[in-house]
Residue frames as qw, qx, qy, qz and C-alpha x, y, z in Angstrom:
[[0.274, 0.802, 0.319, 0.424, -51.10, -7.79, -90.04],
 [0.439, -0.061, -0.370, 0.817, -49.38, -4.83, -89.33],
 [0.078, 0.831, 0.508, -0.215, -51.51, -2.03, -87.58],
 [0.264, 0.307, 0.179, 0.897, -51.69, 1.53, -89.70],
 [0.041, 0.706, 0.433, -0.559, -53.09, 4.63, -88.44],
 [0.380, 0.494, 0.526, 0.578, -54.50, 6.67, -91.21],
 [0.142, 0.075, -0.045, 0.986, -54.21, 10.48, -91.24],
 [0.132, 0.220, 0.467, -0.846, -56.71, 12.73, -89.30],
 [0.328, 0.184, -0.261, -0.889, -58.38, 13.76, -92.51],
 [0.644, -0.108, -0.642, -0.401, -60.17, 10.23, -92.57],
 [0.046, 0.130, 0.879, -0.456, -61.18, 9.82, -89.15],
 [0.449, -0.007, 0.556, -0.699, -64.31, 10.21, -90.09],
 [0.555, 0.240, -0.617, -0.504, -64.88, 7.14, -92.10],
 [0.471, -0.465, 0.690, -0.293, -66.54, 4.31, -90.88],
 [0.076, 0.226, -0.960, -0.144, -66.64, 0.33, -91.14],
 [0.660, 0.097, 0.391, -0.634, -69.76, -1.96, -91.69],
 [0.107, -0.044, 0.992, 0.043, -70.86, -5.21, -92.83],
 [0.633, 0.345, -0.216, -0.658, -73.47, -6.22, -95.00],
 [0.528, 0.027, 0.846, 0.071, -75.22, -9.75, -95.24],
 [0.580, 0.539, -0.096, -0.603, -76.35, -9.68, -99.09],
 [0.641, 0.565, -0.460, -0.242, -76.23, -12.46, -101.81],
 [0.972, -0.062, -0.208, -0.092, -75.03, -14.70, -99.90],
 [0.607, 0.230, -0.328, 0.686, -72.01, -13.13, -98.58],
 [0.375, -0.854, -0.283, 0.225, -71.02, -10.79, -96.10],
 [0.590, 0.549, -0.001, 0.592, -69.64, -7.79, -97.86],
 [0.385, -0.596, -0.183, 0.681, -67.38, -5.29, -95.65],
 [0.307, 0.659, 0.244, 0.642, -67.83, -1.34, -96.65],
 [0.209, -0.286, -0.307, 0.883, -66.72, 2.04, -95.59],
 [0.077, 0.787, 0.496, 0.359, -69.26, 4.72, -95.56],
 [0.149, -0.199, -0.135, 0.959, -69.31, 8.64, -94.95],
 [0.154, 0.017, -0.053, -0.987, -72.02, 11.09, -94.72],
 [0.400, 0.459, 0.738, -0.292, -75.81, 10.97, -95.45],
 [0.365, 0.513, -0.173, -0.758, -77.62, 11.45, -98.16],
 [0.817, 0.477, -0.035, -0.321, -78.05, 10.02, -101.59],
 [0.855, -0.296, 0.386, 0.180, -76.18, 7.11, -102.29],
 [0.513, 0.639, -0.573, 0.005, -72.72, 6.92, -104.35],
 [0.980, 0.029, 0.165, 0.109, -71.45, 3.39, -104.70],
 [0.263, 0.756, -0.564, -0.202, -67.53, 3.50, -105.58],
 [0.989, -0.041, 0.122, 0.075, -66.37, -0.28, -106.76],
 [0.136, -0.742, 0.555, 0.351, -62.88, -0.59, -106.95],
 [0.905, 0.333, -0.169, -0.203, -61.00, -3.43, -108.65],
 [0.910, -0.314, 0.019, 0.272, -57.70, -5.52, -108.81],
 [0.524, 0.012, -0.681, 0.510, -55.25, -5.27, -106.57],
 [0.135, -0.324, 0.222, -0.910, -57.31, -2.65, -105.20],
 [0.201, -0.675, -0.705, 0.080, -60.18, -2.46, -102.43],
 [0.053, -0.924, -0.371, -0.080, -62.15, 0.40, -100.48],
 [0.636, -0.431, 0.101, 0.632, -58.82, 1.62, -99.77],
 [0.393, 0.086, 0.412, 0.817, -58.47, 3.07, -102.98],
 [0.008, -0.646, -0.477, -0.596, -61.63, 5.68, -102.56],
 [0.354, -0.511, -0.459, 0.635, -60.33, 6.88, -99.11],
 [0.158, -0.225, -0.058, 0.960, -60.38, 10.42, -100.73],
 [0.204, -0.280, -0.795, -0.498, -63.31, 9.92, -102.75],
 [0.518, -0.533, -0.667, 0.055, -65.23, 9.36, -99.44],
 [0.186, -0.288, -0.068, 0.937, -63.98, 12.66, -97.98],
 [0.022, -0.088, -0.555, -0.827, -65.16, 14.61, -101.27],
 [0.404, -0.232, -0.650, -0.600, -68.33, 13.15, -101.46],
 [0.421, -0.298, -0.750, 0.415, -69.19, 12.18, -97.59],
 [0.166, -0.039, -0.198, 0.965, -69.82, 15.97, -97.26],
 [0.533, 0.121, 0.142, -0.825, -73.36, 15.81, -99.12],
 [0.820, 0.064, -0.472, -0.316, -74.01, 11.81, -99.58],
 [0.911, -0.214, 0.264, -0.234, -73.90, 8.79, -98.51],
 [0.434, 0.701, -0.529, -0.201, -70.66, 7.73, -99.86],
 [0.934, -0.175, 0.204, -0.236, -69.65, 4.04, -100.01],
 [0.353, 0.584, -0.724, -0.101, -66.70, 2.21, -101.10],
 [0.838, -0.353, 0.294, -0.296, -66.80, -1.53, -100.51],
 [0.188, -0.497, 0.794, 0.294, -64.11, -4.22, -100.76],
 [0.760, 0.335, -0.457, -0.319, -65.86, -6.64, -103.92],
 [0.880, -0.327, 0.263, -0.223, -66.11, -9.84, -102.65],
 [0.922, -0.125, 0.034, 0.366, -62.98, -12.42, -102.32],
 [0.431, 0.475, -0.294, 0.709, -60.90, -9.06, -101.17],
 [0.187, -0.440, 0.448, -0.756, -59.84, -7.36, -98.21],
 [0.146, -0.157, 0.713, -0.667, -62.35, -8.10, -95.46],
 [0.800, 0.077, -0.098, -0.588, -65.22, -9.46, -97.61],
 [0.816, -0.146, 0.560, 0.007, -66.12, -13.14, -97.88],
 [0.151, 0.593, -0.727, -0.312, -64.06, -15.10, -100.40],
 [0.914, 0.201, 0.174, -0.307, -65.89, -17.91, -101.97],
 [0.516, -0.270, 0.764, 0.278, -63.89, -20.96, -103.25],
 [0.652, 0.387, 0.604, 0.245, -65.51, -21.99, -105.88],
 [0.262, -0.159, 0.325, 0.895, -64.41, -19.68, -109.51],
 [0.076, -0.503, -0.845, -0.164, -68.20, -19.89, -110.18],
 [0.189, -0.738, -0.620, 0.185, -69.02, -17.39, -107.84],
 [0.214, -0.351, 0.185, 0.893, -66.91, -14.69, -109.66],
 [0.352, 0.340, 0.629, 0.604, -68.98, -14.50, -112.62],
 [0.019, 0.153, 0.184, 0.971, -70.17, -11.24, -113.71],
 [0.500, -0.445, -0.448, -0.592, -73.95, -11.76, -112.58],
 [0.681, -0.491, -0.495, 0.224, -73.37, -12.63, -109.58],
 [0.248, -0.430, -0.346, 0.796, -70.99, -9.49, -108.40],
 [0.287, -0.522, -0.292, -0.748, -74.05, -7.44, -110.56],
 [0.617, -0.626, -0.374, -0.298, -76.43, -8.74, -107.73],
 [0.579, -0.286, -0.353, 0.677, -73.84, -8.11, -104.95],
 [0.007, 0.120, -0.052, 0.991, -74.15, -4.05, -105.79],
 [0.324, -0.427, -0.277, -0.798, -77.37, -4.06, -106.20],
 [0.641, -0.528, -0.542, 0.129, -78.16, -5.85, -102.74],
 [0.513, -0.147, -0.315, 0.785, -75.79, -3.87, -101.36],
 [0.230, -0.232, -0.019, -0.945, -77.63, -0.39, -102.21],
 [0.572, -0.426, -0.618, -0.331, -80.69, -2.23, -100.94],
 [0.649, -0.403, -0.588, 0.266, -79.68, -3.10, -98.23],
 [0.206, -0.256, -0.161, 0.931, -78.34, 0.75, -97.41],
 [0.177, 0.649, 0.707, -0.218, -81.83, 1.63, -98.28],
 [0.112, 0.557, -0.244, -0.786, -81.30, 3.20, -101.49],
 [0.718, 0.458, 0.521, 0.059, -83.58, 2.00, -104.92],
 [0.598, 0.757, 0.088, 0.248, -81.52, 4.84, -107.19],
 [0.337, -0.886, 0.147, 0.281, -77.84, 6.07, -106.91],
 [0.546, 0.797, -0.257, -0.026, -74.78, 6.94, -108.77],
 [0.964, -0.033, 0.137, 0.223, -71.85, 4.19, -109.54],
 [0.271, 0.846, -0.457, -0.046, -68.29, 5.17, -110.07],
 [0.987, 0.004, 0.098, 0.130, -66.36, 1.95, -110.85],
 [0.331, 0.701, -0.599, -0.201, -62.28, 1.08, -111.91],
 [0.222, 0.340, -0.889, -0.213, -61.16, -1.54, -113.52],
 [0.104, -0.123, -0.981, 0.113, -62.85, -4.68, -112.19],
 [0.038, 0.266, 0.471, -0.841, -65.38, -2.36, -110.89],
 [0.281, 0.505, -0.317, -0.752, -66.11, -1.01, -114.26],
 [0.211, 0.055, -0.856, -0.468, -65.97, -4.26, -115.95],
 [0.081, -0.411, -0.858, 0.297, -68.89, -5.29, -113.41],
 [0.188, 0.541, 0.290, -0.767, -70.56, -1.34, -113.55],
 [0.222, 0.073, -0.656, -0.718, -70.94, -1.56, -117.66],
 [0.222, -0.150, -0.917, -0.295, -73.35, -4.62, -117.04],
 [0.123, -0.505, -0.628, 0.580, -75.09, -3.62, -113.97],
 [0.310, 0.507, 0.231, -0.770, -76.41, -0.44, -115.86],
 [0.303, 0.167, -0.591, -0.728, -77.13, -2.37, -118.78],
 [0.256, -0.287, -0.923, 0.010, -79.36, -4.88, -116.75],
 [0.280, -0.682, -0.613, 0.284, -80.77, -2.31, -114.22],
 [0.155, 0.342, -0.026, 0.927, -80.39, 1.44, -115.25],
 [0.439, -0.681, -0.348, -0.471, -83.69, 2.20, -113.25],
 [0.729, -0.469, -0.351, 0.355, -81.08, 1.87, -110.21],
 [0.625, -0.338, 0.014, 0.703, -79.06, 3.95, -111.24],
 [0.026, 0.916, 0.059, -0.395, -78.89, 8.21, -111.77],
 [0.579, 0.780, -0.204, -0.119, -75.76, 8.27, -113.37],
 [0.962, -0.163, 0.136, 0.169, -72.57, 6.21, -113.61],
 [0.151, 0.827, -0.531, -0.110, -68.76, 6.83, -114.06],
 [0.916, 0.068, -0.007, 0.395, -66.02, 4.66, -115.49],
 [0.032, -0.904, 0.399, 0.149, -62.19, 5.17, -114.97],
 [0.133, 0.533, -0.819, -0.168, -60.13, 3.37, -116.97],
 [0.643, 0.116, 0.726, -0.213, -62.85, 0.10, -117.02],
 [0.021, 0.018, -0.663, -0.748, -63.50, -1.32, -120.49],
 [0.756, 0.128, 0.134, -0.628, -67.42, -1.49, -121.71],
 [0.655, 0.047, 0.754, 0.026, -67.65, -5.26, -122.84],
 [0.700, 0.688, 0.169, -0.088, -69.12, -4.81, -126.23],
 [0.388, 0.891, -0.235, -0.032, -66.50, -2.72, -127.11],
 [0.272, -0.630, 0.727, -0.022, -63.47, -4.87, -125.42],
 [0.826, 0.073, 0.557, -0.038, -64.60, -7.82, -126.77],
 [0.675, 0.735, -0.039, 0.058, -64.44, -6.54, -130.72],
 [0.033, 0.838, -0.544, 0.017, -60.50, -5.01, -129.23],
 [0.459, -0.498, 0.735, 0.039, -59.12, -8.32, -128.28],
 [0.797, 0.354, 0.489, -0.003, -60.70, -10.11, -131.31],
 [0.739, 0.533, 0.245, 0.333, -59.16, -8.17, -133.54],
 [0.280, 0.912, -0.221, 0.202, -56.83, -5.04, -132.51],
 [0.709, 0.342, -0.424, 0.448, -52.96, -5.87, -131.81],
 [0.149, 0.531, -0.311, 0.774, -52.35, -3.23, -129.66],
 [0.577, -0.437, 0.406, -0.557, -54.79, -4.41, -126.64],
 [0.967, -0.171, -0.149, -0.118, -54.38, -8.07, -127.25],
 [0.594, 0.223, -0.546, 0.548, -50.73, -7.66, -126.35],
 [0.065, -0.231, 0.631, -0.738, -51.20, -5.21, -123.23],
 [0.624, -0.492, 0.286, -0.535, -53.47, -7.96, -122.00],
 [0.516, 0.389, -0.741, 0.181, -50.90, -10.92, -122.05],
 [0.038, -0.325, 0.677, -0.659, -50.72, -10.51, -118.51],
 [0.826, -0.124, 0.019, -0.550, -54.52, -11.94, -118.11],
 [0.691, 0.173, -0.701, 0.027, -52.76, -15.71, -119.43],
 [0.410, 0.292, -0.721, 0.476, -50.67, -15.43, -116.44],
 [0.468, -0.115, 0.470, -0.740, -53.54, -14.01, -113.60],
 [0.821, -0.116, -0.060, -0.556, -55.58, -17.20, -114.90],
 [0.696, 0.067, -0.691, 0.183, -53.07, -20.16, -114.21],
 [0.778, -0.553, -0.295, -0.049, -52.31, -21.57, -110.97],
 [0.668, -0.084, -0.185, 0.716, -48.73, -20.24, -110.41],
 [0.059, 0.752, 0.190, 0.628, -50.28, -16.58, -110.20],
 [0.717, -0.697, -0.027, -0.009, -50.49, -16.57, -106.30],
 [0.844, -0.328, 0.058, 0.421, -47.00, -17.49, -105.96],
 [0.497, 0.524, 0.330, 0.608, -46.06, -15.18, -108.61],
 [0.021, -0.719, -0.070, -0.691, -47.53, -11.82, -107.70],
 [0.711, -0.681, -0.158, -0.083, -46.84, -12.63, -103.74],
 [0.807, 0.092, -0.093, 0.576, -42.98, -13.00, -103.77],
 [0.419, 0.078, -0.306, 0.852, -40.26, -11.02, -102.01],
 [0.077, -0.434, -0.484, 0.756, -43.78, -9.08, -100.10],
 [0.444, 0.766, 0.464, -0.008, -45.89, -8.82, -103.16],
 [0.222, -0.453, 0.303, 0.809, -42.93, -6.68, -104.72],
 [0.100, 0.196, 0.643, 0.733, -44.93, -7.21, -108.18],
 [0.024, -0.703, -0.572, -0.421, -47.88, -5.66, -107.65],
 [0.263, -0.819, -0.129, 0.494, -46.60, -2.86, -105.48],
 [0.365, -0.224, 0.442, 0.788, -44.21, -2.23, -108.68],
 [0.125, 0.511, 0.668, 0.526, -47.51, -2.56, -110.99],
 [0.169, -0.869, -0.464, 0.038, -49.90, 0.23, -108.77],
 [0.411, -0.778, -0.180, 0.441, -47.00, 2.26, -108.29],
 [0.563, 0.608, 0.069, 0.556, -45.87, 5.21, -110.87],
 [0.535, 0.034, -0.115, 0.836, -43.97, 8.28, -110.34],
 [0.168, -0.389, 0.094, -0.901, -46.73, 10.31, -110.02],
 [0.639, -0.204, -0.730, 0.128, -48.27, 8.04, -107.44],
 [0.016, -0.531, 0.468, -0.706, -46.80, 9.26, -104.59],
 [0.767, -0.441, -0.464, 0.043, -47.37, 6.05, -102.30],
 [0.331, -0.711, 0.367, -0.501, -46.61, 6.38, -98.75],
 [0.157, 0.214, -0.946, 0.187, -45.67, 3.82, -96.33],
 [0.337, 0.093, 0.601, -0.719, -48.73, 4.04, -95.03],
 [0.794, 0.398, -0.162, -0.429, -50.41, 3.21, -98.54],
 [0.399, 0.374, -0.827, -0.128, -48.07, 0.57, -99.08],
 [0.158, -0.125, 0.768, -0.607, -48.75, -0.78, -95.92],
 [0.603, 0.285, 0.517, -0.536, -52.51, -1.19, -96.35],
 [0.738, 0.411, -0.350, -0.404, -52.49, -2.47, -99.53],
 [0.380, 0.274, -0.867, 0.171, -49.74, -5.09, -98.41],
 [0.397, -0.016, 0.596, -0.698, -52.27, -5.62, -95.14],
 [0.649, 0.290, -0.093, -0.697, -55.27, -6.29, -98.02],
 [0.540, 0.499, -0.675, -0.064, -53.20, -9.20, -99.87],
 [0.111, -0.358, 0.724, -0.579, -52.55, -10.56, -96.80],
 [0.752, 0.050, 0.294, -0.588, -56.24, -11.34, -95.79],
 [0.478, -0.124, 0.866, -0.078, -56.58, -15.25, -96.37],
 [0.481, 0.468, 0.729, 0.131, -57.75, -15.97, -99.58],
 [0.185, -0.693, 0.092, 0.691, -57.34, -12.53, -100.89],
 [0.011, 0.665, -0.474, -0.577, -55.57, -13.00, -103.15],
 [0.243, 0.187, 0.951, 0.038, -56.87, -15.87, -104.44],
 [0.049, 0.599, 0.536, -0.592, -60.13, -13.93, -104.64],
 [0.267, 0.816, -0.177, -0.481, -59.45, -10.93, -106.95],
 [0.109, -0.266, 0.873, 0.394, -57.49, -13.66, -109.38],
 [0.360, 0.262, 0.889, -0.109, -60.38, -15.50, -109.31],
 [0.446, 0.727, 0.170, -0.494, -62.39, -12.57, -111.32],
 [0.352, 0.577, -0.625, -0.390, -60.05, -13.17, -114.32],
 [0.163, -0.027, 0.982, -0.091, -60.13, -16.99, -113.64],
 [0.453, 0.606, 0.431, -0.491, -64.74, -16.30, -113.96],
 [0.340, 0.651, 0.024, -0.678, -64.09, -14.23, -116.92],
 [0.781, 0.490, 0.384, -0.050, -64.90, -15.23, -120.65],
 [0.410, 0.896, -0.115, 0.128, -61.79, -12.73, -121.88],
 [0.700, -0.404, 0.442, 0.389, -58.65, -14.65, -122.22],
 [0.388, 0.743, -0.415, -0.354, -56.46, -13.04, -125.13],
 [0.939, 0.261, -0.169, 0.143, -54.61, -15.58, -127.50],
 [0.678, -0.513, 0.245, 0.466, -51.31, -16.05, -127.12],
 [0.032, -0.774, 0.252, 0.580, -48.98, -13.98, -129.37],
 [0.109, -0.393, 0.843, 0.352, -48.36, -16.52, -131.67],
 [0.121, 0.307, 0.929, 0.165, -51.91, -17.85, -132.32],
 [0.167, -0.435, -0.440, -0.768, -55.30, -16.42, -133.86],
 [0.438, -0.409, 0.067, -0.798, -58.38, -14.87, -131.82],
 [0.126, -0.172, 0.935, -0.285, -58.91, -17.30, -128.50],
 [0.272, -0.284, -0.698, -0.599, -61.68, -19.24, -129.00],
 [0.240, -0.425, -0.625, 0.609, -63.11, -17.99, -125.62],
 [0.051, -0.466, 0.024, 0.883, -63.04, -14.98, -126.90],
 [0.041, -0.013, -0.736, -0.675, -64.43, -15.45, -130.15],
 [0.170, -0.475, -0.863, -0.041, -68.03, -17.45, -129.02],
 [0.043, -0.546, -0.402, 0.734, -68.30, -14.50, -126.78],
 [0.186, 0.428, -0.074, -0.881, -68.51, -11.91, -129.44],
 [0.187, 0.004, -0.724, -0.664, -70.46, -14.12, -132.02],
 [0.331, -0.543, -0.759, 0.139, -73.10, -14.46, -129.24],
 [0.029, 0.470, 0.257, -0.844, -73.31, -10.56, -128.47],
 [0.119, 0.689, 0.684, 0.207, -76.71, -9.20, -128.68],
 [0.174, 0.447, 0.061, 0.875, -76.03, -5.29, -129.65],
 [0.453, -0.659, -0.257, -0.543, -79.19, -4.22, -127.59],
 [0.797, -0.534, -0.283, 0.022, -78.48, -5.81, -124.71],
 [0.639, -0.049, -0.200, 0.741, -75.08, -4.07, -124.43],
 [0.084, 0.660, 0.134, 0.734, -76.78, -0.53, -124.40],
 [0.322, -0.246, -0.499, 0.766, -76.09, 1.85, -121.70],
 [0.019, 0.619, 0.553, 0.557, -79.00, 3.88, -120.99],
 [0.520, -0.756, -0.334, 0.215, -77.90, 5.90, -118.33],
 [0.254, 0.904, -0.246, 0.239, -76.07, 9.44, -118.49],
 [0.906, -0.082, 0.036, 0.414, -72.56, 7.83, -118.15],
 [0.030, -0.874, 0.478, 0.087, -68.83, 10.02, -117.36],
 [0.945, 0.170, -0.100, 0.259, -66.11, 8.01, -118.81],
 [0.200, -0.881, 0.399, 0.154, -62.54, 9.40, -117.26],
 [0.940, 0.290, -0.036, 0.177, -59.49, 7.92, -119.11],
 [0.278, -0.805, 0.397, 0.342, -55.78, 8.04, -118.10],
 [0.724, 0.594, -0.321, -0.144, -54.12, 8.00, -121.58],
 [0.240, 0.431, -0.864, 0.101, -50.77, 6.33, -120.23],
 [0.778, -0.347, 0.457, -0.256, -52.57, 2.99, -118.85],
 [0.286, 0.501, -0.748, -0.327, -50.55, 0.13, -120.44],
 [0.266, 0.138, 0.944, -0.138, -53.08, -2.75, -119.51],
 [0.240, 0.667, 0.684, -0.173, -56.18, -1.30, -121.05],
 [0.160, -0.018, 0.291, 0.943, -55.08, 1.66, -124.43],
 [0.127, 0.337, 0.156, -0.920, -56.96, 4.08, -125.52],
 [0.298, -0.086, -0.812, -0.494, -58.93, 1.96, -128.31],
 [0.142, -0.462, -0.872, 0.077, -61.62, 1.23, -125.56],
 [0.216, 0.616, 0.572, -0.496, -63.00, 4.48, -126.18],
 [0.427, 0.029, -0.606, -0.670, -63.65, 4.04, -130.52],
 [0.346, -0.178, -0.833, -0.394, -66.80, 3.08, -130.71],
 [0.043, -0.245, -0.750, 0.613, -68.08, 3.65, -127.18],
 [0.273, 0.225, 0.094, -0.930, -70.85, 5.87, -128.12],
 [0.358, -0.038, -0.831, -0.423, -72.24, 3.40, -130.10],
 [0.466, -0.478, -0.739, -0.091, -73.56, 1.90, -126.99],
 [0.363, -0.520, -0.426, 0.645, -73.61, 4.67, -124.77],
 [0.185, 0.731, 0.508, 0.416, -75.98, 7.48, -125.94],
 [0.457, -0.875, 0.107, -0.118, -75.62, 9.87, -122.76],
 [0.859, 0.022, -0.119, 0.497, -71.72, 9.49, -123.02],
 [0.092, -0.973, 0.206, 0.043, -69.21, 12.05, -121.54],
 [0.901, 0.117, -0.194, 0.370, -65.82, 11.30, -122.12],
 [0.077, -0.982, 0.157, -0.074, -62.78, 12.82, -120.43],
 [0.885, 0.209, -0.225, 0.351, -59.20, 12.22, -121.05],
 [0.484, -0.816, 0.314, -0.027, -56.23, 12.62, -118.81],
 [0.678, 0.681, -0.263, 0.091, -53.37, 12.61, -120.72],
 [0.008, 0.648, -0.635, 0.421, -50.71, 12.62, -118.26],
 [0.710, -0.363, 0.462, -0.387, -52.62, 9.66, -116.00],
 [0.164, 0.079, -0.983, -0.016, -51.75, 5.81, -115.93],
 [0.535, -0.237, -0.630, -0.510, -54.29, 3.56, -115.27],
 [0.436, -0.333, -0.570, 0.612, -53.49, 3.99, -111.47],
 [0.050, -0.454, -0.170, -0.873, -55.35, 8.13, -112.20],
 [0.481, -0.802, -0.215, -0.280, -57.55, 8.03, -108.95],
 [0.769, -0.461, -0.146, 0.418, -54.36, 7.20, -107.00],
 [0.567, 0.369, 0.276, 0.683, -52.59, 9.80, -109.10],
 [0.077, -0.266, -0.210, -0.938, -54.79, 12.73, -109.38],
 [0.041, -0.524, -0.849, 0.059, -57.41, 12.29, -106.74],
 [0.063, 0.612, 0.297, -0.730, -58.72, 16.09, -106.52],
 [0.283, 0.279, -0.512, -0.762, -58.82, 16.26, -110.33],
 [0.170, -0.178, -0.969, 0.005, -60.65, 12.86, -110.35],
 [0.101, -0.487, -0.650, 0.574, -63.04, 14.41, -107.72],
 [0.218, 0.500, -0.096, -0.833, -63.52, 17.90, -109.59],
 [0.225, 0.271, -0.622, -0.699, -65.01, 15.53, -112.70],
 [0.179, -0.379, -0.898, 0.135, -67.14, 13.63, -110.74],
 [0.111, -0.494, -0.252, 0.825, -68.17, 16.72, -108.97],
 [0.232, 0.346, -0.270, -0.868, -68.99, 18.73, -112.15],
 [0.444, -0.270, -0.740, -0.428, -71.36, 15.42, -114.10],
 [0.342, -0.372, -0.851, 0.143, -73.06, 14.51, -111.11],
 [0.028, -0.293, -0.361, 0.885, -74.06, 18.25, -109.85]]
């Protein structure tokens, strides 16, 4: 690995380790107080809430942890141990264990797909919750069954669930997923590149964060055939109630993401009574890397 030094402004984050669930999850924390939980998702780990943890470190307890089989967590083998209940009970140990019984979730992507369920199983944990750019399940399940427009921009799922994915998204120094995280309003550094190419790295890694799509029940058809029949059982087996969010919820959306369109927020209210929505027209589905002080100021303003 190569070594990075990370700019002044985060020296005062630190590192810690956490036996929960049967793993041994690695997280950064800042500050005291009440707990905020940030989950990231994929390609991403705690890396991606370095500013976040600033922000919020000032009057909480701010957390970011790498989601198990990334970065510096453990990385079960088996594809079993991705499923969606299992990294539920990974947060919630995890606030346990940082002796907290109520605190506020801000999730993307993978994060999100894992924070929907977690406050539909346990809201009594949780104060209030944010998505960015994560789908709610109900409401992603109905999109890939039947709208065009998200069963093509998730194509790319086919390819993250075969076995040639590793080899794929590693090549010439992981050049494809530095192309996929990185837009023009981005502004990586070498120094981001660097850790993120560091993350990957970690043995099994990658493997790891593949595996969550490898777990998951949402594989789109293929362009040329009708609703997968994964996909199908799911939604003819969803129990409306059980999909309700009962927790005052911020939804942040960058309108330009091209993996995950703007269709996952018709209908959202449905299950989400205590719903804020907030769009960010200009953002990709990379928006915390994007815009983190604008990101921050909308956290900042629900959660005060």
């Amino acid at each position: 690995m190569t070594e990075v030094k990370l700019d002044e402004k985060y020296k005062g984050l630190e590192h810690e380790y956490a036996e929960v669930n049967g793993v041994q999850l690695h997280y950064v924390t800042m500050g005291e107080g009440k707990l905020i939980m940030f989950a990231h998702g994929f390609p991403e780990f705690w890396y991606l809430w370095k500013d976040q943890l600033v922000e919020f470190g000032q009057d909480h307890q701010a957390v970011a942890l790498d989601m198990r089989g990334y970065n510096l967590s453990s990385k079960p083998q088996e594809v079993d141990q991705y499923r969606v209940n299992i990294l539920i009970e990974d947060l919630r140990a995890l606030a346990e264990y940082l002796g907290h019984r109520k605190f506020i979730l801000v999730a993307h992507d993978w994060g999100g797909v894992v924070a929907w369920p977690f406050a539909m199983q346990h809201p009594d944990w949780l104060e209030k919750l944010v998505i960015i750019n994560a789908p709610h399940t109900g409401v992603f399940a109905r999109l890939l069954a039947k709208n065009k427009d998200q069963q093509s921009s998730s194509q790319y799922i086919r390819m993250f669930r075969t076995s040639e994915a590793e080899k794929i998204l590693s090549e010439n120094n992981y050049a494809t997923l530095l192309d996929t995280i990185q837009t023009d309003r981005t502004n990586f550094t070498e120094t981001d590149k660097q850790m993120y190419i560091n993350a990957w790295s970690q043995p099994g890694a990658l493997t790891g964060g593949l595996n969550y799509y490898r777990a998951s029940p949402f594989e789109p058809s293929a362009p040329d055939e009708e609703t997968g029949e994964r996909v199908d059982k799911f939604v003819s087996t969803m129990n409306r109630e059980a999909l309700m969010v009962r927790v005052p919820t911020l939804v942040i959306w960058g309108e330009l993401d091209t993996a995950l369109t703007v269709h996952n927020l018709d209908g959202l209210d449905e299950f989400v009574p205590d719903l804020t929505i907030k769009r960010i027209p200009d953002g990709s589905h990379w928006v915390i890397n994007e815009q983190p002080e604008r990101i921050n100021a909308l956290i900042r303003d629900f959660i005060k």
